[in-house]
C-alpha positions in Angstrom: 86.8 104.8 98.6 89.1 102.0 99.7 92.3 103.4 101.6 94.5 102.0 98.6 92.7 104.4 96.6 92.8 107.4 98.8 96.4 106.6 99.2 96.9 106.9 95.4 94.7 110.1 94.6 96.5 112.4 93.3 93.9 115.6 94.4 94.0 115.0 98.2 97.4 117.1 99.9 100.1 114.3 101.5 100.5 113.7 104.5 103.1 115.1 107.3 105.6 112.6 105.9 104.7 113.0 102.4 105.5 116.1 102.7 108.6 116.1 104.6 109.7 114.1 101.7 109.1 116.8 99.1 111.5 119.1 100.7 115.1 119.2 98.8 117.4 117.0 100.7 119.5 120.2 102.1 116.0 121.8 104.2 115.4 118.4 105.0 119.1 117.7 106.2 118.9 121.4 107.9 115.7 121.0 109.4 117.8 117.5 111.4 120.2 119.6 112.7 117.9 122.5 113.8 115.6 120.4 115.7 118.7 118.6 116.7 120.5 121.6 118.7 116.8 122.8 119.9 116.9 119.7 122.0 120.5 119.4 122.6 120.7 123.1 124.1 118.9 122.5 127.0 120.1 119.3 127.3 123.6 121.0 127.6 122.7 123.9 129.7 121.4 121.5 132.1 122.0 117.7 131.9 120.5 116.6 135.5 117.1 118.0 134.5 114.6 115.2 133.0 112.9 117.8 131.1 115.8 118.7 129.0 116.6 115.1 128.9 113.1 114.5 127.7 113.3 117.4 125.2 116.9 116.0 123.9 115.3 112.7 123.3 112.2 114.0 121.2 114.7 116.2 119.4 117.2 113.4 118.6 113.5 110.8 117.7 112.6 113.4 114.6 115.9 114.4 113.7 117.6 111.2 113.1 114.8 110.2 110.6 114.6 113.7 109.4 118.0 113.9 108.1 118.2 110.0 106.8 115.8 111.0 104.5 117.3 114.1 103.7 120.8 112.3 102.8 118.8 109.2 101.2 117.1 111.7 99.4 120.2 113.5 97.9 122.0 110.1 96.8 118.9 109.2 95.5 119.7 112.4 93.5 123.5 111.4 92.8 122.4 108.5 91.0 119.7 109.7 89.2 122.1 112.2 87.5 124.9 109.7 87.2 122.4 107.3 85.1 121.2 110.2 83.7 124.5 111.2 81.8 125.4 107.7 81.2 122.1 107.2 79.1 122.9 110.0 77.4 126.2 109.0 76.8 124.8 105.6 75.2 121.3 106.9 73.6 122.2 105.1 70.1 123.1 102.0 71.9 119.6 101.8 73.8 117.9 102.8 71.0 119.0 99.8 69.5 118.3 97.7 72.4 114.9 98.8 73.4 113.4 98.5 69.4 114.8 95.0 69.1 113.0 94.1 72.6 110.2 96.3 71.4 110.3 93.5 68.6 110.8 90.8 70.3 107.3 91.8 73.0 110.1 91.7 75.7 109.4 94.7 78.5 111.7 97.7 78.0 112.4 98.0 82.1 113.9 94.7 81.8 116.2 95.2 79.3 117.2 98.2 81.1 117.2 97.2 84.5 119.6 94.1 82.9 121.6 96.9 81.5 122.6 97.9 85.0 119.7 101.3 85.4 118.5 100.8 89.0 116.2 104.0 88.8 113.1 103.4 88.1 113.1 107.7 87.1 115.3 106.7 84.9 114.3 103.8 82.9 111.0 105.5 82.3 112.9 108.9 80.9 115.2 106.6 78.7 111.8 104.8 77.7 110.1 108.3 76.8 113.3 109.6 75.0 113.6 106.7 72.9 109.9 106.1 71.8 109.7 109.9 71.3 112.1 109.3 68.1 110.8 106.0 67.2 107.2 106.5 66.6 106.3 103.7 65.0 104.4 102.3 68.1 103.7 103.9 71.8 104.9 101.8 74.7 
């Protein structure tokens, strides 16, 4: 098994940062500032001793990425839902759109992505919703 494949197969468990990522952004945000003030503690306690200073510098090396991810993770989130409610808000109008480039052969992501939905969660529930009604042909 090549490592593309291993990296795509869905039956093996992720890894340490595949599943950091499948926390909800608050643990993950949480976890920052817990492993944060573990190392900053000691640090404070006593700021002349390298092995606190060590400690503070391991603690800052996993929390900063830690709680980027969390934060990515919830605006990820933000706009997911914002696109979300706009599609819903405009269902009949992509309807429209997405049969006539259905007609025309063009790719549906296209015409959405030109319709200003930058998640790609999103394009492919729009896509679902509106060939779910329209099943004259699947995607």
């Amino acid at each position: 098994m090549s490592a593309a494949s291993r990296d795509l197969d869905a039956t093996q468990p992720p890894g340490f940062v595949g599943s950091i990522q499948l926390l909800p952004w608050r643990a993950q945000v949480g976890a920052a500032a817990l492993v944060l003030a573990t190392g900053l503690v000691p640090f404070a306690k006593l700021p002349s001793s390298l092995g606190a200073l060590g400690l503070f510098a391991v603690a800052l090396a996993a929390s900063v990425p830690l709680g980027w991810s969390g934060l990515s993770a919830r605006r990820a989130g933000l706009v997911d839902a914002a696109e979300r409610e706009r599609a819903l808000a405009e269902i009949d109008e992509l309807r429209g759109a997405i049969e006539a480039a259905r007609a025309r052969g063009a790719a549906i992501d296209r015409v959405l992505t030109k319709r200003g939905y930058t998640s790609a969660r999103i394009r492919r529930w729009i896509a679902r919703e509106v060939c779910a009604a329209s099943p004259k042909r699947p995607l």
